[in-house]
N, C-alpha and C positions, 0 to 999 in steps of 0.2 A: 163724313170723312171715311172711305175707303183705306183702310190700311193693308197693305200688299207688299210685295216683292219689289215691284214697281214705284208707288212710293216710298218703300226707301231708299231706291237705284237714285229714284227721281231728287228726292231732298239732299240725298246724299253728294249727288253730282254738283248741286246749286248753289250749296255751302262752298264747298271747295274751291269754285268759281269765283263768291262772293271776297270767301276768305285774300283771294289772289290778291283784292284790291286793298282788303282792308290790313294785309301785311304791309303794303306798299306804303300805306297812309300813315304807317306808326313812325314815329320820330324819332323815337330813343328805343335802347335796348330793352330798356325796364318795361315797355309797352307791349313787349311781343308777345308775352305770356295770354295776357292779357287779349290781343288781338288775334292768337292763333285758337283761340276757343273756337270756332264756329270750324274750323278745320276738323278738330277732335272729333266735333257733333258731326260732321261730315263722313268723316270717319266710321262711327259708332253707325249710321246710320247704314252704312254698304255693307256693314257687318252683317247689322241686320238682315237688312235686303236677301245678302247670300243663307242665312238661316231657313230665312221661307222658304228658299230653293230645296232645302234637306226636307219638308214635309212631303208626304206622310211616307215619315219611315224610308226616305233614298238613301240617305248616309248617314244613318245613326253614327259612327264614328266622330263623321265633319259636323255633323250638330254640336255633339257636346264638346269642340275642341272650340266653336263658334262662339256656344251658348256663355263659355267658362269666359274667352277674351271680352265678349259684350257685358257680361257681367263684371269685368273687371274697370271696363268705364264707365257703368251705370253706377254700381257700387262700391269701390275703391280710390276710382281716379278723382272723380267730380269732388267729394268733399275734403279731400287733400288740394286741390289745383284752382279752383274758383277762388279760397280766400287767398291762399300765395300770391294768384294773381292781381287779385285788388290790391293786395298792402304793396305790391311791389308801383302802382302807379299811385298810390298816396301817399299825400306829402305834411296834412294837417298832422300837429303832433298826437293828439288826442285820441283822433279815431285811429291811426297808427297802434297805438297800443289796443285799441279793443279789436282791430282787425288782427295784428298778433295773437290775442289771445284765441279769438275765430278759431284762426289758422292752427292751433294747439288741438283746440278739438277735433277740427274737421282730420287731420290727422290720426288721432284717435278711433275714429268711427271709421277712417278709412281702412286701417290695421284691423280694427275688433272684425269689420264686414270679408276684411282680405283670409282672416285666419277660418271664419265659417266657409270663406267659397272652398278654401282647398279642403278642409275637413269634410263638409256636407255642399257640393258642387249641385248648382242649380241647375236646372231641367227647365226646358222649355216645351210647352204643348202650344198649339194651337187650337182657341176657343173660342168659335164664331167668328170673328174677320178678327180677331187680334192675335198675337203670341201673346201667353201666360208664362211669367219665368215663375217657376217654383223657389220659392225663397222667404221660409217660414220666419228666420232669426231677424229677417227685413224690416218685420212688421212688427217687432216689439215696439214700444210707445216712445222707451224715453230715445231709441237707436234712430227711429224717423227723425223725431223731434232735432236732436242734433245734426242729424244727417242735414233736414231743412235748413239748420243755421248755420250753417258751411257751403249750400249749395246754394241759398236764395237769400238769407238774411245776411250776411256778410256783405252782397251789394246795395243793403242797406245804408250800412255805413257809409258807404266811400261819399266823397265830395264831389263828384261828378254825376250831373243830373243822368246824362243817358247810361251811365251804371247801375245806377236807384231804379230807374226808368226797366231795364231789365232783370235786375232782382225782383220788383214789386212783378212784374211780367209771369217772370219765371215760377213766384211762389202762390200767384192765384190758379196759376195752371197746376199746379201744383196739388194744390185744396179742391178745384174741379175735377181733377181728375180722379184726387180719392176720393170726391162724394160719391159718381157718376161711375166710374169704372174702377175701383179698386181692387179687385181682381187681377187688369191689367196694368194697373198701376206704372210700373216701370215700364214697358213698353212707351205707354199711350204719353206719360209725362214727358217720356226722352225725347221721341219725337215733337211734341207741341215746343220742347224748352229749344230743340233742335232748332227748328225754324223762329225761335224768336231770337234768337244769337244773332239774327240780321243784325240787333239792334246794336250790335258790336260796333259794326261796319259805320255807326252814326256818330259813335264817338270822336272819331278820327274824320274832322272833315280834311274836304277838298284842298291839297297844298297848292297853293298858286303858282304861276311861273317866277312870280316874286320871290315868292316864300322859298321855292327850291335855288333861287339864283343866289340867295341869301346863304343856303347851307354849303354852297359852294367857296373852295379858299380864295380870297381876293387874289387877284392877276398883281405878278411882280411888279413894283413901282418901278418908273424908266430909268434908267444911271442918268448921270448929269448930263447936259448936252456936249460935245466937243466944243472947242476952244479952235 
């Protein structure tokens, strides 16, 4: 895997794309959260993209105005907004409360991670074909740990196979990536989870011409006939 400017113009562009349809296919409000995740990663990813642009050393300025907002959805956003948005399409009562609780933590860990970026603001190098964000408080044990259980076990929970289906996804990539590259950790994860978000897109199948003629208000019944 070449990681570049390029792929993340590249991923960045396909999410956005992808997301088009998978907003299309959500049915209710409470699903959008939920279905605009692969936008976010889309997002995150052109962010990216334009960082590689700032090496070596073009606009130190736009680096770190980059490095701060990409940082803000690798580590702030994701474990606040992945469990909200589970609990918002689950309906069992049970896992409802253990995804609230989730949603408690991930929270937490988003706040404790938001207050280190403005205090001690991450740096981004480039090392070998990847970006390195500098981000020492990241890699305390029990702050991952939880971070994992808001960004990848939370889709545990839910009662939808293709949400399990990309949680389990998300948290192996997850474990590979810090065996294998944990140096680049954030980057190399964001990207891999980035592209598995497809799996977003499955949740929400194909609405019929049926199914949408249904969501439609029935046509007025006719008045009585003339006499």
């Amino acid at each position: 895997m070449c990681f570049s400017a390029t792929a993340s113009f590249t991923a960045g562009a396909a999410l956005l794309i992808v997301d088009v349809v998978t907003v299309r296919r959500a049915r209710r409000r409470a699903e959008l959260p939920f279905a605009l995740i692969p936008v976010f990663f889309g997002i995150q990813q052109l962010i990216e993209g334009a960082i590689w642009l700032t090496f070596p050393d073009k606009a130190p300025m736009l680096n770190g105005v980059l490095t701060f907002v990409y940082s803000l959805f690798s580590h702030v956003f994701w474990p606040i907004y992945v469990p909200l948005a589970i609990l918002l399409i689950e309906t069992v009562p049970w896992r409802r409360r253990v995804l609230s609780a989730i949603a408690l933590v991930g929270a937490a860990v988003g706040l404790y991670l938001l207050y280190f970026l403005v205090s001690l603001p991450i740096v981004s190098q480039v090392q070998g074909r990847h970006i390195a964000y500098i981000s020492t408080h990241f890699y305390v044990v029990a702050v991952m740990l939880l971070y994992v259980l808001g960004t990848c076990v939370s889709m545990l929970f839910s009662s939808h196979s293709k949400v399990r289906l990309f949680g389990f996804a998300a948290f192996v990539a997850f474990v590979v990536t810090y065996v294998f590259a944990a140096a680049w950790l954030i980057s190399v994860w964001c990207f891999f989870a980035a592209l598995l978000s497809i799996i977003v897109l499955l949740h929400f199948p194909r609405r019929s011409i049926t199914c949408r003629l249904i969501d439609l208000p029935p046509p007025p019944s006719p008045g009585p006939p003339g006499r």
